[in-house]
C-alpha positions, 0 to 999 in steps of 0.5 A: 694672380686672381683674388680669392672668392668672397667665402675666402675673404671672410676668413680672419687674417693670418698672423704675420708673425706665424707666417715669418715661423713658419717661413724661417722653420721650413727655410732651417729645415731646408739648410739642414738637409744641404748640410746633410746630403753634403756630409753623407756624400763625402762620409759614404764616397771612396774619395773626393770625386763625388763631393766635388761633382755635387759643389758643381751641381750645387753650383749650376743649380745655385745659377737658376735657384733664383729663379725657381724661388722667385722670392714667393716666400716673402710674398705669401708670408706678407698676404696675411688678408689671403688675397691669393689662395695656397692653389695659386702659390702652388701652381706658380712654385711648380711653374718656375720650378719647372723652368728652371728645371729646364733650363739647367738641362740646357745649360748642362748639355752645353757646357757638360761633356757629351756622357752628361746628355745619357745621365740627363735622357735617362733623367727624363725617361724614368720621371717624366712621361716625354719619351711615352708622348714621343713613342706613341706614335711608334705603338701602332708600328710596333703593333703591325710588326706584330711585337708583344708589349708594343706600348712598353717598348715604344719609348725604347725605340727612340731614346737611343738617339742620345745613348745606345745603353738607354733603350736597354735601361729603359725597359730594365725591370718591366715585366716584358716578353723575351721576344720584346727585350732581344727587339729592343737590345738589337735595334739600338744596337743598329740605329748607330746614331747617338749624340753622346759619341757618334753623332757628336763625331759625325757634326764635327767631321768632313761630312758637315752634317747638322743636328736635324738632318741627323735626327732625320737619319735616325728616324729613317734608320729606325723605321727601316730597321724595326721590321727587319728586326722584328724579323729575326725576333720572331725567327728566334722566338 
């Protein structure tokens, strides 16, 4: 990390004794609200099943904690003469964090049962802008097919390729055409490629086929599929 400007240096010191409050403040606060999203768990679930399902989220997340903490805590708590500024401290937090955030993506795919790539794909549609990148270059395609609401419904051609419900629940709750939504509904209803049932069936068959060669086959499938359903979308609408 780079020091702080001159201005910053001129600052008093912090006191050591504020920071370690300060730190054991946010660290109880933290365990409290552990404990309390445990106990709401198991006093609002029917069973045991979802107290469960959380001690193995903990648990996974628990494997990469470490890593996402980094011990920065300690770290800032001593740097009472501000040689790095909150900015930095920040910006290395959301970096590790982001991180481990992948990689327990990663561990959860590989060791998870295939259901669990559906819950992590529509993690990623609705709080991060992955599937907007990847669906940009299907805009312009969409457009030519004449499709209203070609931006909001570009994501929905792609991310069928981990759960055929995805698409549907990509676009649940936008203000969309009918036409748009019927598109959307029967194309991922006709790509037949995705890895939480299909396409796991198809690497594990006779036919020998690799993850790249099906994702291929998917995107192929998609682009032949798209005008023939806009076809029929504009047919009926």
């Amino acid at each position: 990390m780079k020091p702080t400007s001159s201005k910053m240096r001129d600052v008093p010191p912090l006191s050591t004794k504020q920071n370690m409050l300060w730190n054991s403040a946010g660290s109880m606060t933290y365990l409290a609200c552990q404990w309390l999203v445990t106990v709401l768990v198991v006093r609002l679930s029917a069973g045991y099943d979802d107290a469960g399902l959380l001690s193995l989220a903990m648990s996974v997340v628990g494997i990469f904690g470490t890593f996402a903490n980094y011990k920065m805590g300690t770290y800032q708590i001593s740097d009472i003469r501000r040689e790095n500024d909150l900015a930095e401290y920040l910006g290395f937090r959301c970096l590790t964090l982001g991180l481990a955030f992948v990689a327990c993506m990663v561990y959860a795919y590989l060791t998870c049962a295939p259901y669990a790539l559906a819950t992590i794909a529509l993690f990623i549609s609705n709080y991060t802008p992955f599937f907007d990148w990847i669906g940009m270059p299907m805009v312009p395609y969409l457009e030519l097919c004449q499709m209203p609401d070609a931006a909001a419904i570009a994501p929905a051609t792609l991310v069928g390729i981990a759960e055929i419900a995805l698409p549907v629940m990509t676009i649940a709750g936008m203000n969309i055409a009918p036409m748009s939504i019927f598109f959307v509904i029967v194309l991922s209803t006709v790509q037949i490629i995705f890895f939480t049932e299909s396409a796991n069936a198809m690497m594990q068959s006779d036919l020998n086929l690799k993850f790249p060669e099906l994702v291929l086959i998917f995107l192929i499938r998609t682009l032949i599929a798209i005008p023939i359903v806009a076809v029929f979308a504009h047919v009926l609408f």
